[in-house]
mmJSON file of the N, C-alpha and C atoms, coordinates in Angstrom:
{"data_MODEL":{"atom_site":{
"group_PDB":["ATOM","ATOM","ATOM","ATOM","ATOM","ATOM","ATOM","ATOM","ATOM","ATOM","ATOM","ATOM","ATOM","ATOM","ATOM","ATOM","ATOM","ATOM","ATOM","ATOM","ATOM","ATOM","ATOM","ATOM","ATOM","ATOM","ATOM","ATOM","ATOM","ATOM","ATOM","ATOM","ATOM","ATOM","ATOM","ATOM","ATOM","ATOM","ATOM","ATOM","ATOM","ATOM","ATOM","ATOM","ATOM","ATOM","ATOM","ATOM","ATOM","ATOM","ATOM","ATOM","ATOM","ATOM","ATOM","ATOM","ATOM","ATOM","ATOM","ATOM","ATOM","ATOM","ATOM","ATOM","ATOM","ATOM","ATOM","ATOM","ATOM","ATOM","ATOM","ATOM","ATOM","ATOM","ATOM","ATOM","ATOM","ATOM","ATOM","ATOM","ATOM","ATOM","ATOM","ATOM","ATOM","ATOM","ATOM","ATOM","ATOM","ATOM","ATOM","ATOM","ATOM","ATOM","ATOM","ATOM","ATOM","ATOM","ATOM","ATOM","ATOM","ATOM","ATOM","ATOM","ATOM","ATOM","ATOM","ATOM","ATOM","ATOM","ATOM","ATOM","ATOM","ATOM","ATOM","ATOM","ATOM","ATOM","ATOM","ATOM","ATOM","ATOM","ATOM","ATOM","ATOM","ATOM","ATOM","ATOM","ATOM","ATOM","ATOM","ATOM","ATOM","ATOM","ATOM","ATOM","ATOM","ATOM","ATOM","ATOM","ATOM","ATOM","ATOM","ATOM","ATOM","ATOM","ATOM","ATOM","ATOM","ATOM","ATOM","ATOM","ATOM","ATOM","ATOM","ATOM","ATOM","ATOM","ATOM","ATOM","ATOM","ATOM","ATOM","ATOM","ATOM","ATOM","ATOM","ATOM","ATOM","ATOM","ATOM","ATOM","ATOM","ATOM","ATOM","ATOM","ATOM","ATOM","ATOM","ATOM","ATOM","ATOM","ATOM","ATOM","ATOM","ATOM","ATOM","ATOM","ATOM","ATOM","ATOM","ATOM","ATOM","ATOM","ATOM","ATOM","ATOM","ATOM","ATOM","ATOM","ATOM","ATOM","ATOM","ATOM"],
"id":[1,2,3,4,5,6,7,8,9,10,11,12,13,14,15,16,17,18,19,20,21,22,23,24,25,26,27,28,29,30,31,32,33,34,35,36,37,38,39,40,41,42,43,44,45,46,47,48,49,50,51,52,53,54,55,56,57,58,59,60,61,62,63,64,65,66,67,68,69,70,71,72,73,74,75,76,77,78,79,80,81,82,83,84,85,86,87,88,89,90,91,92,93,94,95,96,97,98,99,100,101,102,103,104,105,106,107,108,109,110,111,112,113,114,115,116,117,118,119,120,121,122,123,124,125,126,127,128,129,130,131,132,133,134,135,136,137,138,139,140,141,142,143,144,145,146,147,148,149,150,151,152,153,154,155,156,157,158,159,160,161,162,163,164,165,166,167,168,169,170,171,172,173,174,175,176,177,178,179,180,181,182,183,184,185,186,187,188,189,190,191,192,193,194,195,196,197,198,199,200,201,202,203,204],
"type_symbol":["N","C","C","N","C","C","N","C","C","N","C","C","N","C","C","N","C","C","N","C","C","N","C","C","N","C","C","N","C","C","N","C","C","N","C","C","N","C","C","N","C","C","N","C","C","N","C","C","N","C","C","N","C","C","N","C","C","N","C","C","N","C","C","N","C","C","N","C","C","N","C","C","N","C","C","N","C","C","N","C","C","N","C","C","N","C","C","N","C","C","N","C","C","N","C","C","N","C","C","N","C","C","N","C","C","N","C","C","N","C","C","N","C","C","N","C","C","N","C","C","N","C","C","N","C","C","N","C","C","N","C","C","N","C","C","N","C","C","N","C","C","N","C","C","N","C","C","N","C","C","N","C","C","N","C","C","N","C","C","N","C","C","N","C","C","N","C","C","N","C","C","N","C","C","N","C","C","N","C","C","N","C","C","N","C","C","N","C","C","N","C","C","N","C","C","N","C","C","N","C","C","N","C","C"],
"label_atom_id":["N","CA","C","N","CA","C","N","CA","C","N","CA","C","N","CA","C","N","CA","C","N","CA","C","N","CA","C","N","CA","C","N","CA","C","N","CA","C","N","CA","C","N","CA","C","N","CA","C","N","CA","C","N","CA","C","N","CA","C","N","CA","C","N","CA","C","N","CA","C","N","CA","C","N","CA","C","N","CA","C","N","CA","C","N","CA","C","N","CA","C","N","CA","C","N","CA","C","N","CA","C","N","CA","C","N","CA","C","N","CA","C","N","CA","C","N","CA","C","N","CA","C","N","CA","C","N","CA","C","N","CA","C","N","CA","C","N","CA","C","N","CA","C","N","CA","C","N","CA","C","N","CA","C","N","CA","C","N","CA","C","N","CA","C","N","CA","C","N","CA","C","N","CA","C","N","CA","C","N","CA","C","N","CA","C","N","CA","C","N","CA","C","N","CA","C","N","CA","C","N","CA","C","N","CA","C","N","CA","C","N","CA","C","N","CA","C","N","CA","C","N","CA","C","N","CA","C","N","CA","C","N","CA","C","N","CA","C"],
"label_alt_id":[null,null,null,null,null,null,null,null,null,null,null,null,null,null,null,null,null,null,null,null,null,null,null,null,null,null,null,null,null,null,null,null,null,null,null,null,null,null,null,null,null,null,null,null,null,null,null,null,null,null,null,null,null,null,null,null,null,null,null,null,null,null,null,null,null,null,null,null,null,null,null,null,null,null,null,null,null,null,null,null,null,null,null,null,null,null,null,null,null,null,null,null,null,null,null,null,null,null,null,null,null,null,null,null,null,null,null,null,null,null,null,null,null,null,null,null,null,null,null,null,null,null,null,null,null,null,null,null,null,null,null,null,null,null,null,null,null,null,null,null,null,null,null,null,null,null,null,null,null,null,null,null,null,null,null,null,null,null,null,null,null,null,null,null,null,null,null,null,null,null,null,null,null,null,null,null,null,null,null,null,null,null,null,null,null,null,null,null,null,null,null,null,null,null,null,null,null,null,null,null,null,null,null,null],
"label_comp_id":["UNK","UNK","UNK","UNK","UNK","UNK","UNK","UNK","UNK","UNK","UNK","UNK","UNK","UNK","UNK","UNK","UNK","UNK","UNK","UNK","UNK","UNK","UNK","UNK","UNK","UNK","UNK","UNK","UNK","UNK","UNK","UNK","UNK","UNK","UNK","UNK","UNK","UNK","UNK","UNK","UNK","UNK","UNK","UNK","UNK","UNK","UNK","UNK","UNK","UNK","UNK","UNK","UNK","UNK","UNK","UNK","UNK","UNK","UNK","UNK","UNK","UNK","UNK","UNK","UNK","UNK","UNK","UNK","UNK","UNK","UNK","UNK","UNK","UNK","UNK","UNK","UNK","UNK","UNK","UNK","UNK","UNK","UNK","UNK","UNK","UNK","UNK","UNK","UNK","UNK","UNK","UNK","UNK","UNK","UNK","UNK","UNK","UNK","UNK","UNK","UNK","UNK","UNK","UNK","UNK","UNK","UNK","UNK","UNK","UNK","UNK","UNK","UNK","UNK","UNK","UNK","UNK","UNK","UNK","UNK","UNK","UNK","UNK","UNK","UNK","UNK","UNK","UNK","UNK","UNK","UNK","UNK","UNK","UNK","UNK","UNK","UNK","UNK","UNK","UNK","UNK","UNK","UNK","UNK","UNK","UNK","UNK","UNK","UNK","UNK","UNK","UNK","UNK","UNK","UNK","UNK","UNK","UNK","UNK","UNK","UNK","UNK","UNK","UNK","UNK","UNK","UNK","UNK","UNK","UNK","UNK","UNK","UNK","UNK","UNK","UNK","UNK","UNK","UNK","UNK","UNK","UNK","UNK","UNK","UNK","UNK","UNK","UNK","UNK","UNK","UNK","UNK","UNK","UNK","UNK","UNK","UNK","UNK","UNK","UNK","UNK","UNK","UNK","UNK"],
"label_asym_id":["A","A","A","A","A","A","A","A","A","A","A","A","A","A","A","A","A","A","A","A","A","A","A","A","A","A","A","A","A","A","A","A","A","A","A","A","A","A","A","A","A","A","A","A","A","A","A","A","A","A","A","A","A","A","A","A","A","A","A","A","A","A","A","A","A","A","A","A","A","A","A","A","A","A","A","A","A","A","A","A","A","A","A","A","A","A","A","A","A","A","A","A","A","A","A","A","A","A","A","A","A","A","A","A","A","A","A","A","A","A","A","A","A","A","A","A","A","A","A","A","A","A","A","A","A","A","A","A","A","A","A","A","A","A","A","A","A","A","A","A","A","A","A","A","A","A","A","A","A","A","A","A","A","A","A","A","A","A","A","A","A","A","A","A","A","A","A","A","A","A","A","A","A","A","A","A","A","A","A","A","A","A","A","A","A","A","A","A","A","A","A","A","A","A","A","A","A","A","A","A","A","A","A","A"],
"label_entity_id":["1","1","1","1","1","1","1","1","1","1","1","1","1","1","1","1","1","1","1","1","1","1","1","1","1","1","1","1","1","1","1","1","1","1","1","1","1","1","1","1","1","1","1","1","1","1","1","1","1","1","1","1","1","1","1","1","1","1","1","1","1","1","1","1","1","1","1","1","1","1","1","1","1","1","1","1","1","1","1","1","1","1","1","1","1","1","1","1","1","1","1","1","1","1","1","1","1","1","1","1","1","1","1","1","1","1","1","1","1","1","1","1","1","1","1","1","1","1","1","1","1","1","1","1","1","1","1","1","1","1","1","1","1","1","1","1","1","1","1","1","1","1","1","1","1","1","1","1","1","1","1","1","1","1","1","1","1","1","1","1","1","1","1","1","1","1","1","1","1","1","1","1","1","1","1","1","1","1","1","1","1","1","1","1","1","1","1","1","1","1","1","1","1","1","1","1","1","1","1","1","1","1","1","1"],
"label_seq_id":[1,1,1,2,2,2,3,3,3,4,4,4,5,5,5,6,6,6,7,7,7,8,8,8,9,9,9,10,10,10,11,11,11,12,12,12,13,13,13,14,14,14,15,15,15,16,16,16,17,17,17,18,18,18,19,19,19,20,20,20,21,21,21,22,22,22,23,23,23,24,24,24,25,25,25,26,26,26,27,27,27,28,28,28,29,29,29,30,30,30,31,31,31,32,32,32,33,33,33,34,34,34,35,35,35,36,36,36,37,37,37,38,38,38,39,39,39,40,40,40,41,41,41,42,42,42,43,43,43,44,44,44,45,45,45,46,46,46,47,47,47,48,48,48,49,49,49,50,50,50,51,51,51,52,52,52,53,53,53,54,54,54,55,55,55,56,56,56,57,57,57,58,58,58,59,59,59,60,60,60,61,61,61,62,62,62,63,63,63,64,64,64,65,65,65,66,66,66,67,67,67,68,68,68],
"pdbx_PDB_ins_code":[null,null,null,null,null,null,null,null,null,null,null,null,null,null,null,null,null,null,null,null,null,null,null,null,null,null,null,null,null,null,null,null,null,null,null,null,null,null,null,null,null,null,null,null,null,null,null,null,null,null,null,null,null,null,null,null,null,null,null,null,null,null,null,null,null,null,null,null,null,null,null,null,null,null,null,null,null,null,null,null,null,null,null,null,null,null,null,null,null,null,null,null,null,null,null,null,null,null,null,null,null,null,null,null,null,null,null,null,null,null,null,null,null,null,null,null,null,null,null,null,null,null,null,null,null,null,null,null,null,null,null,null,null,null,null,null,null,null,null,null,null,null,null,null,null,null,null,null,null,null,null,null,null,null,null,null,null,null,null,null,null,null,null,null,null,null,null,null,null,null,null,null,null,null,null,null,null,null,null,null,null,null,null,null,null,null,null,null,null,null,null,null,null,null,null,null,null,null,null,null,null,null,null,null],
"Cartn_x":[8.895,7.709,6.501,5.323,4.442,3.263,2.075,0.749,-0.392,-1.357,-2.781,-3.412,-4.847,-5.917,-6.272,-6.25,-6.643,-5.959,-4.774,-3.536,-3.575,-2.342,-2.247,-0.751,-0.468,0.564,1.083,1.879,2.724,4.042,3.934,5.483,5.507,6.747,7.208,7.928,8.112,7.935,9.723,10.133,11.469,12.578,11.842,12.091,11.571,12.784,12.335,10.983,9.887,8.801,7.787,7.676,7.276,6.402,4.916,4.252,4.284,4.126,3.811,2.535,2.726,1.048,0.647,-0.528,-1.016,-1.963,-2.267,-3.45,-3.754,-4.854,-5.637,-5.071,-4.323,-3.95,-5.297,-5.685,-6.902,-6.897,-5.501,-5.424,-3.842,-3.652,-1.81,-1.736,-1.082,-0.936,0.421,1.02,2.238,1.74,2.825,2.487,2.878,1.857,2.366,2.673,1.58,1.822,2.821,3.601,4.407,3.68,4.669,3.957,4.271,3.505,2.877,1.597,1.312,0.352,-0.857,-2.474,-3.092,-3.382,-2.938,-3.268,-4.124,-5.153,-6.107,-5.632,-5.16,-4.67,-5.267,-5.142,-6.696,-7.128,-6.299,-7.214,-7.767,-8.313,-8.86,-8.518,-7.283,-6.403,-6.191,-5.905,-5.653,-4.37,-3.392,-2.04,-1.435,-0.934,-0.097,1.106,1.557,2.817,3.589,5.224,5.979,6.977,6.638,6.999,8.397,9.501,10.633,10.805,12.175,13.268,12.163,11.181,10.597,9.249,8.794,7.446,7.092,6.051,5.777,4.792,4.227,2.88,2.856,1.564,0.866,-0.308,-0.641,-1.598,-2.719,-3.803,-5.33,-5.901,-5.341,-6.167,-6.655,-7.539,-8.17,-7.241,-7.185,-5.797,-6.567,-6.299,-7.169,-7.149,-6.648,-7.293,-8.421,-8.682,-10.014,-11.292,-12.116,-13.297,-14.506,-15.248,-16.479,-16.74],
"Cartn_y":[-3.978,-4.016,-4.115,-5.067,-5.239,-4.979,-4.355,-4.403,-4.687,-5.066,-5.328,-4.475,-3.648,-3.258,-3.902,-3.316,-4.135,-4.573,-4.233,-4.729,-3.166,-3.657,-2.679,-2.189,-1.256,-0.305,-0.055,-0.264,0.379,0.827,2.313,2.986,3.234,3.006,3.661,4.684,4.967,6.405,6.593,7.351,7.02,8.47,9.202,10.152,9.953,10.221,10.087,10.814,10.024,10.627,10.706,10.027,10.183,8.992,8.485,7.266,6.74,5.796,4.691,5.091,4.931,5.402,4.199,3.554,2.552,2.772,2.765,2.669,1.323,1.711,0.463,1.14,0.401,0.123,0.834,1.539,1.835,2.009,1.787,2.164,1.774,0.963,0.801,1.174,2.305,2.999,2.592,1.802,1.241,0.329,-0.476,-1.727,-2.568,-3.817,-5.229,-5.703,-4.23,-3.968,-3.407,-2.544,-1.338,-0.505,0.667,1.49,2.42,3.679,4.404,3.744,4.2,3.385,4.282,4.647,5.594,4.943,5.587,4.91,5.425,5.505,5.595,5.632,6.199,6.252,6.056,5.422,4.955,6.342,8.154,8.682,9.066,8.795,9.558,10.194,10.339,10.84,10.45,10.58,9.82,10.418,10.008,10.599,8.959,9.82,9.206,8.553,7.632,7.358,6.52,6.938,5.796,5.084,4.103,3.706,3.369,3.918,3.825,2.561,2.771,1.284,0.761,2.332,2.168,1.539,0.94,0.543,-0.738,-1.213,-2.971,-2.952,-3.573,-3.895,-5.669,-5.441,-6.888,-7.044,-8.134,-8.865,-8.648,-7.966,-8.01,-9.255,-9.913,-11.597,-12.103,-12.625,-12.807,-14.068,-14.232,-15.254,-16.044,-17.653,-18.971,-19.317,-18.83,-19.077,-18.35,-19.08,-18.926,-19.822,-18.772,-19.57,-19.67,-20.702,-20.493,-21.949],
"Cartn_z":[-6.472,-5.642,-6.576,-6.493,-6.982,-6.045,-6.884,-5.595,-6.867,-6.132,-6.531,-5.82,-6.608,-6.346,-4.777,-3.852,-2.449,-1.5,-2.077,-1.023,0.037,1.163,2.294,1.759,2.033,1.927,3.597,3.732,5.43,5.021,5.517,5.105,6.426,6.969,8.125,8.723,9.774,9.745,10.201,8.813,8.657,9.49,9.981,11.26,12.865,13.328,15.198,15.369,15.524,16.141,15.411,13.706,12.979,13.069,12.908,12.971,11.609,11.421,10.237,9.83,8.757,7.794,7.233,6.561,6.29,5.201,4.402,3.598,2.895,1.841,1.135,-0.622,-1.255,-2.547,-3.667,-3.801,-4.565,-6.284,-6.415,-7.928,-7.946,-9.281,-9.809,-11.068,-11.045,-12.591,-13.066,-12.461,-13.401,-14.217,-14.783,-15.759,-14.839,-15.235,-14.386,-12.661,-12.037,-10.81,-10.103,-10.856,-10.365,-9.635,-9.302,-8.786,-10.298,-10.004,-8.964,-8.786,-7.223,-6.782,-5.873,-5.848,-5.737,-4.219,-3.256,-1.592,-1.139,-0.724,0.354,1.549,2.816,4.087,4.89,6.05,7.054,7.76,7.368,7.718,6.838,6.064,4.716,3.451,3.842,2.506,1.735,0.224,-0.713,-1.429,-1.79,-2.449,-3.538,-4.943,-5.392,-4.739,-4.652,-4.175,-5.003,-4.835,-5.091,-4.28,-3.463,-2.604,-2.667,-1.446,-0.895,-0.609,-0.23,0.683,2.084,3.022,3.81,4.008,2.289,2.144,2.622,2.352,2.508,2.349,1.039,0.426,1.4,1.83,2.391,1.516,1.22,0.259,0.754,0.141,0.282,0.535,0.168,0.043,1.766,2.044,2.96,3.608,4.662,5.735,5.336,5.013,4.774,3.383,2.343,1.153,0.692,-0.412,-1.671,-0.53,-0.408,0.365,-0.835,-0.391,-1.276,-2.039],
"occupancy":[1.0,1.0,1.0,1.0,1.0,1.0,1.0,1.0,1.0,1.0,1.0,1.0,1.0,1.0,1.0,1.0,1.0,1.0,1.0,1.0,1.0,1.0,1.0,1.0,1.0,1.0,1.0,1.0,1.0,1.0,1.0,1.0,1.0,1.0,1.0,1.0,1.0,1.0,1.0,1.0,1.0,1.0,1.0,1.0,1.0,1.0,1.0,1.0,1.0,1.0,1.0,1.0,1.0,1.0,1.0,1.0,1.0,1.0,1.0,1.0,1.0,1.0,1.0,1.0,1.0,1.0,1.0,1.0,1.0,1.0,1.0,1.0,1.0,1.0,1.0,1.0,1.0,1.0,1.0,1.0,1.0,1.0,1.0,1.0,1.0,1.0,1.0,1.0,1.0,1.0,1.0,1.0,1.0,1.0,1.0,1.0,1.0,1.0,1.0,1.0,1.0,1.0,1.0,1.0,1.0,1.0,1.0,1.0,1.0,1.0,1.0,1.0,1.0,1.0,1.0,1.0,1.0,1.0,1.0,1.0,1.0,1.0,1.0,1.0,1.0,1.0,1.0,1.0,1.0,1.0,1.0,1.0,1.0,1.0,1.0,1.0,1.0,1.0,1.0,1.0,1.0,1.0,1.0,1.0,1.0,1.0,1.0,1.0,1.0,1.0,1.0,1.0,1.0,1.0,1.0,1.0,1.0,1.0,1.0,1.0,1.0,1.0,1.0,1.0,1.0,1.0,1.0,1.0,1.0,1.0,1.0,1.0,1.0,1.0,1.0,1.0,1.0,1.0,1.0,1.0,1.0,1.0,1.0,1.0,1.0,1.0,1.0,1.0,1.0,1.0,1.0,1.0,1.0,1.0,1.0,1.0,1.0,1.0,1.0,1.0,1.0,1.0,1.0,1.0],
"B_iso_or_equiv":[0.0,0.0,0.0,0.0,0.0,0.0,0.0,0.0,0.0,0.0,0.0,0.0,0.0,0.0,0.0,0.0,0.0,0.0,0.0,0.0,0.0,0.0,0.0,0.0,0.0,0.0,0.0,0.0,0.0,0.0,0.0,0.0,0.0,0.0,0.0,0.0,0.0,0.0,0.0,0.0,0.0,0.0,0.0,0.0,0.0,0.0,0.0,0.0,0.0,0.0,0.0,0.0,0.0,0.0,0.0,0.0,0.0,0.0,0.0,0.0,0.0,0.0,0.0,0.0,0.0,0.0,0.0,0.0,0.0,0.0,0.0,0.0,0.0,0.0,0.0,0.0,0.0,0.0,0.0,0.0,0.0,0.0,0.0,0.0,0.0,0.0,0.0,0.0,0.0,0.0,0.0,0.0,0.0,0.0,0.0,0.0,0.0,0.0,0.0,0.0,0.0,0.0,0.0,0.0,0.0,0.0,0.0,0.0,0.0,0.0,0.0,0.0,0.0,0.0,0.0,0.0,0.0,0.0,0.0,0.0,0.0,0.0,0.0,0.0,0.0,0.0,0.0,0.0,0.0,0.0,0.0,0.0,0.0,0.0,0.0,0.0,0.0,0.0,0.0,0.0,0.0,0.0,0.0,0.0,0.0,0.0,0.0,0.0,0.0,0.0,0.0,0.0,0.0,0.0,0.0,0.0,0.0,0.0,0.0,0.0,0.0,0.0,0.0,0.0,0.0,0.0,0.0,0.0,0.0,0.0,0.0,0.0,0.0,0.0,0.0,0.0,0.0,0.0,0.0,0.0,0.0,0.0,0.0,0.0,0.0,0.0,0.0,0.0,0.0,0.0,0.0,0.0,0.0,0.0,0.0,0.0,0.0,0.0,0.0,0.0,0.0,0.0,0.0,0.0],
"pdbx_formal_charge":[null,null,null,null,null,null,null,null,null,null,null,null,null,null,null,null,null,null,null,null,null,null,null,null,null,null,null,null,null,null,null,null,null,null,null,null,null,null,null,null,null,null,null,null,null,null,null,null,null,null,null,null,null,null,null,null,null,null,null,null,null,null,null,null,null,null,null,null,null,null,null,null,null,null,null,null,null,null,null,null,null,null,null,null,null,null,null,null,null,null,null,null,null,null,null,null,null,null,null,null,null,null,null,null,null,null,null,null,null,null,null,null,null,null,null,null,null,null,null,null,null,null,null,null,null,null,null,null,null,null,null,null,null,null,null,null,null,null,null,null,null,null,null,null,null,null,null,null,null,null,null,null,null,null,null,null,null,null,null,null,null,null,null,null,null,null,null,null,null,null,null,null,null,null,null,null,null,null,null,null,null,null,null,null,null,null,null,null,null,null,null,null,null,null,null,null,null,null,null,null,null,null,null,null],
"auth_seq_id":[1,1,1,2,2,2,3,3,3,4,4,4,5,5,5,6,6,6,7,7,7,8,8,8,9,9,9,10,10,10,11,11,11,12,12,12,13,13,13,14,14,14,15,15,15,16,16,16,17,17,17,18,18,18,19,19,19,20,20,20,21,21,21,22,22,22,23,23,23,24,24,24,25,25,25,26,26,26,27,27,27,28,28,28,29,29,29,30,30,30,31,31,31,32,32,32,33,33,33,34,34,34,35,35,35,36,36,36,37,37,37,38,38,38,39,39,39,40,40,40,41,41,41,42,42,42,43,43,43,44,44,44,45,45,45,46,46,46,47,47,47,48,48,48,49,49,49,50,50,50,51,51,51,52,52,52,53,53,53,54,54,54,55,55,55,56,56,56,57,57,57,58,58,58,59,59,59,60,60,60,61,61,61,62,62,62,63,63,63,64,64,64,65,65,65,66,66,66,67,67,67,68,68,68],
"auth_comp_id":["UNK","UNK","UNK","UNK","UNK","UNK","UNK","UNK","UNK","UNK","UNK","UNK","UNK","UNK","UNK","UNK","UNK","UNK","UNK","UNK","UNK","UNK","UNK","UNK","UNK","UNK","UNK","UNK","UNK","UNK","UNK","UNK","UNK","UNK","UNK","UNK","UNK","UNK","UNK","UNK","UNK","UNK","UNK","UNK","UNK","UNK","UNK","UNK","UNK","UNK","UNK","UNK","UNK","UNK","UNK","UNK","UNK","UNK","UNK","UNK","UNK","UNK","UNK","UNK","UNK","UNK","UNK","UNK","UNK","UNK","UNK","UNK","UNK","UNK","UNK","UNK","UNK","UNK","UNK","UNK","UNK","UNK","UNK","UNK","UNK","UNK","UNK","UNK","UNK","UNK","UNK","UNK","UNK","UNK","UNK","UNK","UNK","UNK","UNK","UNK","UNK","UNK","UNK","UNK","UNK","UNK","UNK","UNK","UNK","UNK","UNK","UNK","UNK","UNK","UNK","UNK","UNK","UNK","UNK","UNK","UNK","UNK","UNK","UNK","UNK","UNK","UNK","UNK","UNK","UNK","UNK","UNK","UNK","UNK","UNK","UNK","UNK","UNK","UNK","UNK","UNK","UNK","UNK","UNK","UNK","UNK","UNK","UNK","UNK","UNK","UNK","UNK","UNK","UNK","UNK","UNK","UNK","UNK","UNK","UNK","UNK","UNK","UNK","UNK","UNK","UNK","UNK","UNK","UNK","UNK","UNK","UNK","UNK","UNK","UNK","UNK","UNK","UNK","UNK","UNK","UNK","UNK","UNK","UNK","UNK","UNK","UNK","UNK","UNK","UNK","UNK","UNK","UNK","UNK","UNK","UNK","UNK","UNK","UNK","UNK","UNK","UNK","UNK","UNK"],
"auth_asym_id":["A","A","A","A","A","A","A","A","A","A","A","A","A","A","A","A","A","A","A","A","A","A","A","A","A","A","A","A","A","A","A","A","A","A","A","A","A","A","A","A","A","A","A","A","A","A","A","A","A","A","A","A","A","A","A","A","A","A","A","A","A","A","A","A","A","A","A","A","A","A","A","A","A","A","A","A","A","A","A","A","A","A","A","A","A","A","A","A","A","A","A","A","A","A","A","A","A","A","A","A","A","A","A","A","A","A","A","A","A","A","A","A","A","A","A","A","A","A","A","A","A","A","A","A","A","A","A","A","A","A","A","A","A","A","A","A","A","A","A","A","A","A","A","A","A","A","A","A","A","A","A","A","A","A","A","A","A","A","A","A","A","A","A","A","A","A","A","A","A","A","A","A","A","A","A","A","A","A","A","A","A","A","A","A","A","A","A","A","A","A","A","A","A","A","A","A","A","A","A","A","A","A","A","A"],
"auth_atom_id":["N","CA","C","N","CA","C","N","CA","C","N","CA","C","N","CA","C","N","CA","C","N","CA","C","N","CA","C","N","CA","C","N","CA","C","N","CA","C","N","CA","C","N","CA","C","N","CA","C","N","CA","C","N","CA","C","N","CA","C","N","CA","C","N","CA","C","N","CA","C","N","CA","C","N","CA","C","N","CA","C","N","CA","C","N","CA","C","N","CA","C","N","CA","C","N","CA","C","N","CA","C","N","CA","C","N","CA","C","N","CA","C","N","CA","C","N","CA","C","N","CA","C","N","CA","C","N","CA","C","N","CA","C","N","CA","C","N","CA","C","N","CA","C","N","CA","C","N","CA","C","N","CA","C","N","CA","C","N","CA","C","N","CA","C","N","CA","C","N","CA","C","N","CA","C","N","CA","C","N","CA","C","N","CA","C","N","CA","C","N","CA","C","N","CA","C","N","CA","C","N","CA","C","N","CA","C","N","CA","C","N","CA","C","N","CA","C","N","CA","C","N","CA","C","N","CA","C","N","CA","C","N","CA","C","N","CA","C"],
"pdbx_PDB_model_num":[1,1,1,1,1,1,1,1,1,1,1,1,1,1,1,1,1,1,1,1,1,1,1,1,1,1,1,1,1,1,1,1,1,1,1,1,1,1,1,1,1,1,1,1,1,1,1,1,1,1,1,1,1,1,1,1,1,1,1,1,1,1,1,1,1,1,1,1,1,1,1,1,1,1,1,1,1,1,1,1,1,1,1,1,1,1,1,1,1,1,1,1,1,1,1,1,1,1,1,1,1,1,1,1,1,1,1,1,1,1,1,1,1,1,1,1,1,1,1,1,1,1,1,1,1,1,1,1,1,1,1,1,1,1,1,1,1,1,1,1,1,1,1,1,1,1,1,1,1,1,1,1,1,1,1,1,1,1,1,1,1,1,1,1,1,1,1,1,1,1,1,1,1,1,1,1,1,1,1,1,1,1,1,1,1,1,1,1,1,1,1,1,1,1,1,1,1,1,1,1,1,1,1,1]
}}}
């Protein structure tokens, strides 16, 4: 698993009843875009993580391409 500064993080919620969490990528302290990876959570939280079988980094990059 690789992430960039800006990407989305979605782990899902790997217990009955448990919701999916989401954050914003804020920091990659591995090499070469490993993890560990510093998440921001859309409620405010911020935690180290190293993302499971349950993760899925989606690309920061804006839908359309390079504009400009």
């Amino acid at each position: 698993m690789n992430a960039s500064i800006g990407d989305r993080l979605h782990v899902h919620g790997n217990v009955v009843g448990q919701a999916d969490r989401q954050g914003e990528i804020i920091e990659v302290r591995g090499p070469d875009g490993d993890p560990p990876y510093v998440v921001r959570f859309d409620d405010g939280r911020e935690a180290l993580v190293y993302p499971g079988p349950d993760a899925v980094v989606e690309s920061g990059e804006p839908a359309g391409g390079v504009s400009g």
